[in-house]
C-alpha positions as CSV (number, residue, x, y, z in Angstrom):
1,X,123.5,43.6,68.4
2,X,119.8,44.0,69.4
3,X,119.3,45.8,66.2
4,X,120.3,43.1,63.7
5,X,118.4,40.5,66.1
6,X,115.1,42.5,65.4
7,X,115.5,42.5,62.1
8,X,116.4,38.8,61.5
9,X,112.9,37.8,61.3
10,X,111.9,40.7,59.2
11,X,114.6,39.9,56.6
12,X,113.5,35.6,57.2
13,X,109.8,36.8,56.1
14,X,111.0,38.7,53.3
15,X,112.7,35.8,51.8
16,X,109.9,33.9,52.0
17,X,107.7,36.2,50.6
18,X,110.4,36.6,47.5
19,X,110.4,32.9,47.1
20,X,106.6,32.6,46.7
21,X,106.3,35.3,44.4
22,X,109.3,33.6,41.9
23,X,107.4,29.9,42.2
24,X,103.9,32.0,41.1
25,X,105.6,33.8,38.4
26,X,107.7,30.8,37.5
27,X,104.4,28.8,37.3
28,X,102.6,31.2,35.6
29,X,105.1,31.8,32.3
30,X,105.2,28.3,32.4
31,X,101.7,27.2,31.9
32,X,101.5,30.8,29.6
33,X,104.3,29.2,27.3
34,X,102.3,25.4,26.8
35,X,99.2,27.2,26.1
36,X,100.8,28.8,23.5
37,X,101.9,25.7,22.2
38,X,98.8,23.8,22.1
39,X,96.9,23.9,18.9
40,X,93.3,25.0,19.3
41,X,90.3,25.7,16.7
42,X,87.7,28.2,16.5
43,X,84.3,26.7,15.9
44,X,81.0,28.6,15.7
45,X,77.9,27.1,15.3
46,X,75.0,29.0,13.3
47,X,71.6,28.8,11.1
48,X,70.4,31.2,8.1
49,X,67.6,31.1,5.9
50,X,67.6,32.6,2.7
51,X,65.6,32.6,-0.4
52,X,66.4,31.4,-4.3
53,X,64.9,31.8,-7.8
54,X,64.0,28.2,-8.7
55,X,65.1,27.8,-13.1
56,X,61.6,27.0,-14.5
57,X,60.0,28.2,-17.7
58,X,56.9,27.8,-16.1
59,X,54.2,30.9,-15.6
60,X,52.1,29.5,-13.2
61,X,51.0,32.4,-10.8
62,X,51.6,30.2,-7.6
63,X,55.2,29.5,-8.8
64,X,57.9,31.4,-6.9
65,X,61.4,31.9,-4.7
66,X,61.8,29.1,-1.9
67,X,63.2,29.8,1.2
68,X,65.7,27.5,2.7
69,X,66.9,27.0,6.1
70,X,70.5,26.2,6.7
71,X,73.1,25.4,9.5
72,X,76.8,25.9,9.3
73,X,79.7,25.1,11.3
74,X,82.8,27.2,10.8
75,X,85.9,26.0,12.0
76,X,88.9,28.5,11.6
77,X,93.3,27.8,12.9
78,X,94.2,30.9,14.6
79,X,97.2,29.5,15.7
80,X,100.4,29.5,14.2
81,X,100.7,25.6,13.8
82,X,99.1,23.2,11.0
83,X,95.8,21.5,13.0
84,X,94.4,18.1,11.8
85,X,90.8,17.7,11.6
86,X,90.3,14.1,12.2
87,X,86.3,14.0,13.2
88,X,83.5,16.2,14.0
89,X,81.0,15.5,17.1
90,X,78.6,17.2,18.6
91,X,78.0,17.0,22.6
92,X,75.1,17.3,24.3
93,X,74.7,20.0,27.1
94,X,73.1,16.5,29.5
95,X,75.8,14.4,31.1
96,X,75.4,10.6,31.3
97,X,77.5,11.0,34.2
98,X,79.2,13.1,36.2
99,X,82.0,13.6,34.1
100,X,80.8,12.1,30.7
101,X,79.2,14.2,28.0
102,X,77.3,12.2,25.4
103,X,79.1,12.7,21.9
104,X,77.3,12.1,18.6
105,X,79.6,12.0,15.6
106,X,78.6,14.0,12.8
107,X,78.4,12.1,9.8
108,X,80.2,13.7,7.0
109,X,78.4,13.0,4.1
110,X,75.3,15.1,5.0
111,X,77.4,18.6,5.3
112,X,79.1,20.4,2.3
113,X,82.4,21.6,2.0
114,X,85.3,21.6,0.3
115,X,86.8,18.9,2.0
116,X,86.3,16.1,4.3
117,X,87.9,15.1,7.6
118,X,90.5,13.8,7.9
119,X,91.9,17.3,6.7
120,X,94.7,19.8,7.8
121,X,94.1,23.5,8.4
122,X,97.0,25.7,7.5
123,X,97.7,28.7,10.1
124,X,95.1,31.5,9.3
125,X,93.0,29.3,7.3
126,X,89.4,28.4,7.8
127,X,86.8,26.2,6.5
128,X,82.8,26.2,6.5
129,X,80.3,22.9,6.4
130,X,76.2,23.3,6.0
131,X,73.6,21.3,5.3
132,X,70.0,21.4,6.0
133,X,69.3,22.9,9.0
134,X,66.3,19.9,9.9
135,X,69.6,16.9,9.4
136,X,71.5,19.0,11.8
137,X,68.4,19.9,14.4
138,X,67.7,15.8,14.6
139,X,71.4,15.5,16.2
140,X,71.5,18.3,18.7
């Protein structure tokens, strides 16, 4: 009788420690599975400058290519779900607060693309806006 007294304990902790390991893995498929679930959007931010051949039948020696200076936003569905686009914003790294970003909404006349919010992105699909890189450096 000593012998399954001793062990009592022993066989109480193991429990336990069985018990907490189901609740962490329990937890953890479960927040695994609604992350799945939630619809998320790749966005990168970026600038490019190139250079283009202005149509001019014009031989004056100081006429020549102009450079240009773009930004772009790319916004791409990886997920397997349809994702409306309703706005664009973009935040500021300062806080008004201590929980509030400040948000300026893009407006969407000054960027080109094929289509305008409000828009759906199909799984696997992507989309690019630009415009002049000094309208988008005056909002950020």
């Amino acid at each position: 009788m000593s012998l399954l007294t001793n062990l009592a304990p022993i066989a109480a902790a193991l429990a336990d420690l069985a018990g907490v390991v189901a609740l962490a893995l329990s937890a953890y498929v479960f927040f695994a599975s609604r992350r799945d679930r939630r619809p998320r959007l790749t966005v990168s931010v970026g600038e490019a400058e190139g250079e283009y051949e202005p149509q001019s039948n014009n031989d004056d020696p100081y006429y020549g290519p102009e450079s240009f200076h773009i930004a772009y936003v790319d916004v791409a569905n990886p997920c397997d779900r349809r994702i409306k686009v309703a706005s664009m914003a973009v935040e500021r790294a300062r806080r008004r607060g201590p929980f509030n970003k400040e948000r300026l909404p893009l407006d969407h006349d000054q960027f080109q693309s094929e289509r305008k919010p409000p828009f759906f992105l199909h799984p696997g699909d992507g989309l690019s806006f630009t415009t002049e890189f000094d309208e988008f450096d005056t909002l950020a």
